[in-house]
N, CA and C of each residue as an Amber inpcrd file, in Angstrom:
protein
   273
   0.8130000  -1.1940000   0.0000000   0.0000000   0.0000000   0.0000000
   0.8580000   1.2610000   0.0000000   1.9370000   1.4990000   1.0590000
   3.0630000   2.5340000   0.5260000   3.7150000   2.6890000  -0.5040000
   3.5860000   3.7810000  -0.9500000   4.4140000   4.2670000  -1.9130000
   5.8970000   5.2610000  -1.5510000   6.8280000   5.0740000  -2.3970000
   7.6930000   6.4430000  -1.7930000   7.4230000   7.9320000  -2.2070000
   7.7990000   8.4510000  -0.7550000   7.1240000   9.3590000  -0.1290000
   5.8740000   9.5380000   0.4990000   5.1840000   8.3640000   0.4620000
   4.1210000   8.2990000   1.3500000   4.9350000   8.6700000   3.0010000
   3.6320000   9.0360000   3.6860000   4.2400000   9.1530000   5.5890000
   3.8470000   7.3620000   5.8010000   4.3290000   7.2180000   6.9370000
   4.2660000   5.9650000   7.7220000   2.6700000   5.7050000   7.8200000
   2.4880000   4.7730000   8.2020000   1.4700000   3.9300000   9.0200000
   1.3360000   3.2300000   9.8790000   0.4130000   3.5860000  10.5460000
   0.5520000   2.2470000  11.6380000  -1.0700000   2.8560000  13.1290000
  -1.0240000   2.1190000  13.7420000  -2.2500000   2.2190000  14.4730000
  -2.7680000   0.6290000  14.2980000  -4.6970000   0.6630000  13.8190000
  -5.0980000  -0.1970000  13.3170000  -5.4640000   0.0500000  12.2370000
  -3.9810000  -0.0770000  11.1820000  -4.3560000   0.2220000   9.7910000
  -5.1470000  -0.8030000   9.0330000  -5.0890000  -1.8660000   9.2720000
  -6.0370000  -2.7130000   8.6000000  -7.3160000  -2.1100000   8.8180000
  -8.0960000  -1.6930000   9.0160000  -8.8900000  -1.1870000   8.9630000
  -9.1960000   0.0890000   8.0570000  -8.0690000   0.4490000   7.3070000
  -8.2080000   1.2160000   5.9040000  -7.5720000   0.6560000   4.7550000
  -8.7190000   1.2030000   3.3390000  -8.3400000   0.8820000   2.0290000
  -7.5100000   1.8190000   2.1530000  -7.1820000   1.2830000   0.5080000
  -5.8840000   2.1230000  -0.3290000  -6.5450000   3.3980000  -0.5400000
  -7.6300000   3.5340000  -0.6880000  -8.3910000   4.1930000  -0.8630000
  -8.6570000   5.3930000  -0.1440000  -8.9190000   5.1550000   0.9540000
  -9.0150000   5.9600000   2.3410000  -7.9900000   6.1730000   2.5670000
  -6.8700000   5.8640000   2.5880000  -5.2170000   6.1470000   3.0100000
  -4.9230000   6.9020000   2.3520000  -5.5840000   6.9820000   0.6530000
  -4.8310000   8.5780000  -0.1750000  -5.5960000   9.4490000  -0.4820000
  -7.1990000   9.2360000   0.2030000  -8.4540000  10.4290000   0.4150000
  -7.3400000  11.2500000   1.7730000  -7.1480000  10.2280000   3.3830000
  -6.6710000  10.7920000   4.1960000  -5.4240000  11.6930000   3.7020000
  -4.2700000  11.1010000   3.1580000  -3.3060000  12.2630000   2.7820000
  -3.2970000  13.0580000   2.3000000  -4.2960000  13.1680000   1.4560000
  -4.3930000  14.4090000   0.3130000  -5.1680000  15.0050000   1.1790000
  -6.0800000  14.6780000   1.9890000  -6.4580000  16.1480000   2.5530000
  -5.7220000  16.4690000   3.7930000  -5.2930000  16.2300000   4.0070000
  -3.9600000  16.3620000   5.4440000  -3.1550000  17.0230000   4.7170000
  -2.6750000  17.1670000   3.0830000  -1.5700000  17.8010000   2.4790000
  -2.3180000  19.0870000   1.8640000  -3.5090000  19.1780000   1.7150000
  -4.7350000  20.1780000   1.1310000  -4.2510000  21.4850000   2.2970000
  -4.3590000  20.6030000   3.9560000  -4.7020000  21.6840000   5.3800000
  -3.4840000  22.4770000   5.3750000  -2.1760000  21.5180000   5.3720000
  -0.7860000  21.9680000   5.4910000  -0.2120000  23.3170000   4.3860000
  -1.2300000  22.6230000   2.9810000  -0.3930000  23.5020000   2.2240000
  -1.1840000  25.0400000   2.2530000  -2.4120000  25.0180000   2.9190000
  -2.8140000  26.3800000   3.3870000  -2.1820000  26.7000000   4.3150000
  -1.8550000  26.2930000   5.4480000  -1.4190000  26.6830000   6.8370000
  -0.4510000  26.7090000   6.9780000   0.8160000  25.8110000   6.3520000
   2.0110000  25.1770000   6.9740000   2.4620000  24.9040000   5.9270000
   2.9330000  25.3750000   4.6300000   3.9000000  24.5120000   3.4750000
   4.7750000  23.9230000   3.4590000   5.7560000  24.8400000   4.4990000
   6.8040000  23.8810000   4.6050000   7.1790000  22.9220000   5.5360000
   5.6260000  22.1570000   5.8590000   5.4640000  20.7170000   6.7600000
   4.9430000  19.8710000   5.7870000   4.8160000  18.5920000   5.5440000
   4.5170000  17.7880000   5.0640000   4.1360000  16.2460000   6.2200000
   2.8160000  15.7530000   5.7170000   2.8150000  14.1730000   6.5220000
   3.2970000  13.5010000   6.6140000   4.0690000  12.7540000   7.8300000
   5.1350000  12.0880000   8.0130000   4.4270000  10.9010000   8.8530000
   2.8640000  10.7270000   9.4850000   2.7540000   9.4370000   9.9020000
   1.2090000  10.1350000   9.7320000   0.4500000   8.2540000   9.5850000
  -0.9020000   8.1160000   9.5470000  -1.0740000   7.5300000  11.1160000
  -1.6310000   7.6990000  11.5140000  -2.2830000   6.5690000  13.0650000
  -3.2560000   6.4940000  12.8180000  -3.7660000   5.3490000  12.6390000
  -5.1300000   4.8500000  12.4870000  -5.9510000   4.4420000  13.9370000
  -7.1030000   5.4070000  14.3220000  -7.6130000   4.9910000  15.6850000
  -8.5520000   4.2320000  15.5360000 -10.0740000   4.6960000  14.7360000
 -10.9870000   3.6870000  13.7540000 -10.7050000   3.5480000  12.2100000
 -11.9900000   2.8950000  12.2030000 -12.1540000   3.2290000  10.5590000
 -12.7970000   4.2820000   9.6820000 -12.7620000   5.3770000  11.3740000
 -13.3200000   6.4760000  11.1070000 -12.6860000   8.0720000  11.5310000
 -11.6640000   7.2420000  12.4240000 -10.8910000   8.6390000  12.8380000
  -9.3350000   8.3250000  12.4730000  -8.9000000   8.9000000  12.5470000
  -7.2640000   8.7550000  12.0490000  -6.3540000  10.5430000  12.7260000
  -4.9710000   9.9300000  13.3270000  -4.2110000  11.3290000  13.4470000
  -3.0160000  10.9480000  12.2860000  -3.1870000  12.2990000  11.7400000
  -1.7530000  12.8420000  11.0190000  -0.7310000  13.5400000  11.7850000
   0.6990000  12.9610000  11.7000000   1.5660000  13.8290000  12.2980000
   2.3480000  14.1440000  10.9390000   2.8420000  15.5780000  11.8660000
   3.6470000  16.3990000  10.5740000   5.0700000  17.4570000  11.1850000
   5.5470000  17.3220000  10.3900000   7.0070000  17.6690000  10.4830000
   7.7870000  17.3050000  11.7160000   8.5150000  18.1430000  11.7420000
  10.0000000  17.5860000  13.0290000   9.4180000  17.9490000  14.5060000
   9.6290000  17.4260000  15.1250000   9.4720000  16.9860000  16.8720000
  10.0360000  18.5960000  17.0950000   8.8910000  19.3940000  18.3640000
   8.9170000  20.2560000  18.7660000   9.9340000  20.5220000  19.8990000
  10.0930000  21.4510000  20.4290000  11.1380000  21.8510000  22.0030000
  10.8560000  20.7380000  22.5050000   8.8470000  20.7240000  22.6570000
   8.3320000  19.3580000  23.8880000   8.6820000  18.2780000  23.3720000
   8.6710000  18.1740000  22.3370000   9.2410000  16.6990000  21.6040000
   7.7010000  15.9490000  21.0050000   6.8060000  17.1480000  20.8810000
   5.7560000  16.7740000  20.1440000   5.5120000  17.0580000  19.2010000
   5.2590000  16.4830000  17.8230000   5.0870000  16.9550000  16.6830000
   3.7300000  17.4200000  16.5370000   3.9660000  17.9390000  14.9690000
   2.2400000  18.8210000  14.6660000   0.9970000  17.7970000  14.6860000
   0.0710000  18.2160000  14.6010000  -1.3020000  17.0030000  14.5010000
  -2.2520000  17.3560000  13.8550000  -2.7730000  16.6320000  12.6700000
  -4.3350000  17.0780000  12.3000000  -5.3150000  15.6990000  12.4390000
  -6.2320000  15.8470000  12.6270000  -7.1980000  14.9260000  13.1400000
  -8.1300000  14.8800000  12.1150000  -8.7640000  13.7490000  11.0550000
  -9.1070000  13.8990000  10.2050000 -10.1300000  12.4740000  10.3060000
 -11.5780000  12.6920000  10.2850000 -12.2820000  11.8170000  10.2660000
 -13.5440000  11.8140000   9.2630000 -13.6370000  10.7000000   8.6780000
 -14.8450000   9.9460000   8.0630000 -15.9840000  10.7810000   8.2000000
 -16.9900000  11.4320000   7.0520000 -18.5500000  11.9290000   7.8300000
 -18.5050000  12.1280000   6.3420000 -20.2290000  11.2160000   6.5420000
 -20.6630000  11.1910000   5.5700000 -19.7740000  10.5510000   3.8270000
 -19.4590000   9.4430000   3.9680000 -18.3840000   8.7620000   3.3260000
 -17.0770000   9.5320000   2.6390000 -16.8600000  11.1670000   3.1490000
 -15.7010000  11.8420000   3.0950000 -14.8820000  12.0330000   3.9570000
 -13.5450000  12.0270000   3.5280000 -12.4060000  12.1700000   4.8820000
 -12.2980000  13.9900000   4.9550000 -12.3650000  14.3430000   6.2750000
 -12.5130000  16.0390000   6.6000000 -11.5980000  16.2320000   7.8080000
 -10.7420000  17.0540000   7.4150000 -10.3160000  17.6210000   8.6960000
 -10.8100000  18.3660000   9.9670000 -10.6990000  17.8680000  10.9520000
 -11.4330000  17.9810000  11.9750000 -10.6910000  19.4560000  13.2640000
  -9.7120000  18.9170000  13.2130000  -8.3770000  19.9120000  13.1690000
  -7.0970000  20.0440000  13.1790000  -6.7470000  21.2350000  13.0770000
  -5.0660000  21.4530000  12.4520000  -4.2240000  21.7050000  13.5740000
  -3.4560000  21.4010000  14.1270000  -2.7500000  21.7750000  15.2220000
  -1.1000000  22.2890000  14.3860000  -1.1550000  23.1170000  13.4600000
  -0.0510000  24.0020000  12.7200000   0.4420000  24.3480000  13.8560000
   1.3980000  24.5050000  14.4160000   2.9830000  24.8270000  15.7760000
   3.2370000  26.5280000  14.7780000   3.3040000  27.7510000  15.4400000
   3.6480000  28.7350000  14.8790000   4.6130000  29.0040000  14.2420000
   5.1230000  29.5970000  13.1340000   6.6370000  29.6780000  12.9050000
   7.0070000  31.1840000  13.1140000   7.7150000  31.7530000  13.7460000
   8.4730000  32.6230000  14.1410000   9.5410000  32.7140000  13.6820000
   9.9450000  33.4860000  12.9210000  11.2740000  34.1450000  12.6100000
  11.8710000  35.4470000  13.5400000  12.6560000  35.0670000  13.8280000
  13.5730000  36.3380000  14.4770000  15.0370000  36.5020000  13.7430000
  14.7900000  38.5050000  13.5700000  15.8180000  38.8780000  12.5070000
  16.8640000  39.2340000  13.5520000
């Protein structure tokens, strides 16, 4: 089911098609590339066959990465929400 450059998987992925795995990324890459471009999906976690977390980019100060939460309604995958980490530049 991975391809390269796909993000990881894992949770209870059996519980998703191929199908649902590249509805979920593409809209996890839809949220980022409004909010966050230069993050990209780096893991699927599968909780049902209806909710799923995306993590994205590099491990924070806390050592937590970004999160969008993206679940099933109405046989479409929707982001539920974006947890984009701020980026701050200092000149």
């Amino acid at each position: 089911m991975l391809r390269p450059g796909d993000p990881a998987l894992d949770g209870k992925d059996n519980l998703l098609s191929e199908a649902d795995f590249r509805a979920i990324v593409a809209v996890a890459r839809a949220c980022l590339q409004r909010k966050a471009p230069w993050y990209s999906p780096r893991r699927v976690h599968v909780i049902t066959g209806a909710k799923v977390e995306v993590y994205f980019g590099p491990f924070d100060k806390d050592g937590e990465p970004g999160l969008i939460t993206v679940e099933r309604a109405k046989r479409e995958w929707k982001v539920i929400w974006c947890g984009v980490p701020e980026r701050i530049i200092l000149g």
